[in-house]
Residue frames as qw, qx, qy, qz and C-alpha x, y, z in Angstrom:
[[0.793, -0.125, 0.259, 0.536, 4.39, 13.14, 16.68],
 [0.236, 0.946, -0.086, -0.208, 6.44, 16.04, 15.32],
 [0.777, 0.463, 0.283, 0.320, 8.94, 15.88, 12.32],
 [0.315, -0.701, 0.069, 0.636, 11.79, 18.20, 12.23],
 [0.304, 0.609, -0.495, -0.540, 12.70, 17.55, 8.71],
 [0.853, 0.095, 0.484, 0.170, 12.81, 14.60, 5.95],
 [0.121, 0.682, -0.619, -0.370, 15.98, 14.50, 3.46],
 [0.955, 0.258, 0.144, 0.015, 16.01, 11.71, 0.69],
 [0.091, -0.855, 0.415, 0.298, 19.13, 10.10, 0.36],
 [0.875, 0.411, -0.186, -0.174, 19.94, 8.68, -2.90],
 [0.419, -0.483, 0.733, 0.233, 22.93, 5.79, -2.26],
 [0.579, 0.348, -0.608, -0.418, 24.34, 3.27, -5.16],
 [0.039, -0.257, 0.930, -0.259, 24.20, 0.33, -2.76],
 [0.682, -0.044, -0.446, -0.578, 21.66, -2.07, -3.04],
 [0.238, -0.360, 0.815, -0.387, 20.19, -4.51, -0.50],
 [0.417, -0.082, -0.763, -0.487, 18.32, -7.19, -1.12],
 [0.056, -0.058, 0.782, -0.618, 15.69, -7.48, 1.31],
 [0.517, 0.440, 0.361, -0.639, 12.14, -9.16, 1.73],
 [0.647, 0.004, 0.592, 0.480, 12.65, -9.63, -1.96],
 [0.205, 0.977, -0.011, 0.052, 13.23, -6.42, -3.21],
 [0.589, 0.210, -0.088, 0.775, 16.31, -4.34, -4.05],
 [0.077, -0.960, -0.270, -0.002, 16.31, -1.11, -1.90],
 [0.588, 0.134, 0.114, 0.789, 18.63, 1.61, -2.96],
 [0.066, 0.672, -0.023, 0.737, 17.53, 4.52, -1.33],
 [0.433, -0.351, -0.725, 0.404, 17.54, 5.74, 2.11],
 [0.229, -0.756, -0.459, -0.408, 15.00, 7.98, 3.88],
 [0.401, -0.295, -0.572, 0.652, 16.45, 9.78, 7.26],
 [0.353, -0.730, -0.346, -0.472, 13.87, 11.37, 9.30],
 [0.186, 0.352, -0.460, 0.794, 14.46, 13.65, 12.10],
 [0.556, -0.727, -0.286, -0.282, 12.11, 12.59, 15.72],
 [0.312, -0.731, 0.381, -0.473, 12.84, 12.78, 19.14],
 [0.391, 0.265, -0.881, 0.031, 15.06, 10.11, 20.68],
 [0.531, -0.025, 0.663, -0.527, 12.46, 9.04, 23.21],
 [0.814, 0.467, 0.067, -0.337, 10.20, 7.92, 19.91],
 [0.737, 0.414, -0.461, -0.270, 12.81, 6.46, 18.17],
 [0.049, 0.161, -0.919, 0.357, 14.14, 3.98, 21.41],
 [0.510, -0.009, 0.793, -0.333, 10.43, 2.95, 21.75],
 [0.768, 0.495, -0.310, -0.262, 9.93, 1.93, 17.86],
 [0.538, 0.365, -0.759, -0.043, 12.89, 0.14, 18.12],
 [0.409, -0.139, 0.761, -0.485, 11.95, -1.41, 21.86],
 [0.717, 0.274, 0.497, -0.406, 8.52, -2.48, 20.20],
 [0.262, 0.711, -0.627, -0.182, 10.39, -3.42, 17.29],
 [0.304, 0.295, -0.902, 0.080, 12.53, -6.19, 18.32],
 [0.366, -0.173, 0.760, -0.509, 9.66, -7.17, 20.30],
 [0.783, 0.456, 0.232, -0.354, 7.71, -8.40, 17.39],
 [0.675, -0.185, 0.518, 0.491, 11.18, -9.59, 16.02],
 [0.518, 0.758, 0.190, 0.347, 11.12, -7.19, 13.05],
 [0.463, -0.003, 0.056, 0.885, 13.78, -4.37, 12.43],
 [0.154, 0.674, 0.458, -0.559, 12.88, -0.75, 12.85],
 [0.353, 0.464, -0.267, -0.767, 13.22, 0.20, 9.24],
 [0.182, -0.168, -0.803, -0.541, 10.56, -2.70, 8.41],
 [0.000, 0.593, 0.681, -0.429, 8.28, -1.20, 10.95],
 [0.024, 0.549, -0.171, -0.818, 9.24, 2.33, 9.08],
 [0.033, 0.082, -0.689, -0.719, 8.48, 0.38, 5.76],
 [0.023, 0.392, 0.919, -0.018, 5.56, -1.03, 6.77],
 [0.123, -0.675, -0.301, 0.662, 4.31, 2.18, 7.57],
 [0.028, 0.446, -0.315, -0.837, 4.93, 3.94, 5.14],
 [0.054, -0.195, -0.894, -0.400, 3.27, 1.30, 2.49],
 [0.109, -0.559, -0.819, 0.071, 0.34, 1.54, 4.56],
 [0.032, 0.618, 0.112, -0.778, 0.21, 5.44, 4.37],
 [0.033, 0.260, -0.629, -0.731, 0.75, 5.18, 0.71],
 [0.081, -0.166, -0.976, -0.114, -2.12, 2.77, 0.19],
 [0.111, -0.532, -0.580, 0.607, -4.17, 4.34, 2.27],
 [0.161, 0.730, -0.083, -0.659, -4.03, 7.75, 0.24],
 [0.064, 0.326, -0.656, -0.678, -3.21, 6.18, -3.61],
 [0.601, 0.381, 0.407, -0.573, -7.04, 6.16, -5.04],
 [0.590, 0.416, -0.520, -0.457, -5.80, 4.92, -8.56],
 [0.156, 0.218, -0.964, -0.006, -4.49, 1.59, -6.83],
 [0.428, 0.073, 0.703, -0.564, -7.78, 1.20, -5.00],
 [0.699, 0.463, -0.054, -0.542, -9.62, 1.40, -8.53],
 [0.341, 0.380, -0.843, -0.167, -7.26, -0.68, -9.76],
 [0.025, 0.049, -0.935, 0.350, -8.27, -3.50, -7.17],
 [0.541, 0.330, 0.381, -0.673, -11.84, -2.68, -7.36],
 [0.569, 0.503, -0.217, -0.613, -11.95, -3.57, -10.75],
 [0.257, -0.031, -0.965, 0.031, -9.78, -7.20, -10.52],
 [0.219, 0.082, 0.912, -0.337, -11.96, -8.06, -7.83],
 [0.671, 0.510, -0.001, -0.538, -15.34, -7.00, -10.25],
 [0.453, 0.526, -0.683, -0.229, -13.38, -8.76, -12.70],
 [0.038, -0.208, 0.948, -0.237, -12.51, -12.20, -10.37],
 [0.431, 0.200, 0.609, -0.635, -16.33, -11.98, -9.25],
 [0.678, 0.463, 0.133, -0.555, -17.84, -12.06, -12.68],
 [0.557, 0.340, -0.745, -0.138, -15.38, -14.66, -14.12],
 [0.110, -0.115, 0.923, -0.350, -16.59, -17.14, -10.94],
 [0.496, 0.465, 0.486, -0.549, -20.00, -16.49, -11.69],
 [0.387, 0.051, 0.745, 0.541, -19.31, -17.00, -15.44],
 [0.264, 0.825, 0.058, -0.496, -20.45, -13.42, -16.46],
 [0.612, 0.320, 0.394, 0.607, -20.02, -12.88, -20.13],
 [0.061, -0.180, -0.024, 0.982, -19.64, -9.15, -21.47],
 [0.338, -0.227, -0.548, -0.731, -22.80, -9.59, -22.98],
 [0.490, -0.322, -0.737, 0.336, -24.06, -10.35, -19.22],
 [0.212, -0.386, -0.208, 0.874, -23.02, -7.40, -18.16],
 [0.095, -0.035, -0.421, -0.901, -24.39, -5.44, -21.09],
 [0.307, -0.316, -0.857, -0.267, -27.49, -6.90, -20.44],
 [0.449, -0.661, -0.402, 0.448, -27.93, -6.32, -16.46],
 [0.177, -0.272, -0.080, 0.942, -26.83, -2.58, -17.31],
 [0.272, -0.243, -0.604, -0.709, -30.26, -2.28, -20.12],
 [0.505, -0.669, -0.539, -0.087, -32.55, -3.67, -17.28],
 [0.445, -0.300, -0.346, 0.769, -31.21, -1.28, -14.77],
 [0.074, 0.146, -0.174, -0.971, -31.45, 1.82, -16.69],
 [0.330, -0.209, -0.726, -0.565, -35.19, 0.30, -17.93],
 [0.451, -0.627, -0.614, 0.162, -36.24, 0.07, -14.04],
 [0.316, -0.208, -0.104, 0.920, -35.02, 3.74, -13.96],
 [0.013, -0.221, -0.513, -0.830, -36.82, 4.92, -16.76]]
């Protein structure tokens, strides 16, 4: 897929959608052949083509944003040892024998 250009454009209008407020708009330059079969496969999954465009995008972002992944690594560490009724002194522990079967 090739990309002629991308221009943010900043509007004051607000939509509520999904349940968000979006108040900016994104217009990307493709070839109309690509953007008549987004929107074909589109409405065939009953969605609009700028929540196929959002979807996308989220999932590009996500993909590439390594602080949120830590983030999420660490709840779920976090979820795991509060089901298993880890204390911090648990943890502290299980790191001493580790490093002691290193040694």
């Amino acid at each position: 897929m090739r990309v002629s250009g991308v221009y943010i454009v900043y509007t004051y209008t607000t939509i509520p959608r999904e349940g968000r407020v979006l108040s900016t708009q994104m217009i990307v330059r493709i070839e109309p052949e690509l953007k008549d079969k987004v929107a074909r496969l589109a409405r065939a999954e009953g969605k609009t083509t700028s929540e196929v465009v959002r979807g996308l995008l989220e999932d590009y972002v996500a993909s590439r944003d390594i602080a949120a992944s830590i983030d999420g690594l660490w709840e779920r560490i976090g979820r795991r040892l509060a089901r298993e009724d880890v204390t911090s002194e648990g943890v502290a522990e299980a790191i001493r024998e580790v490093r002691r079967s290193k040694a």
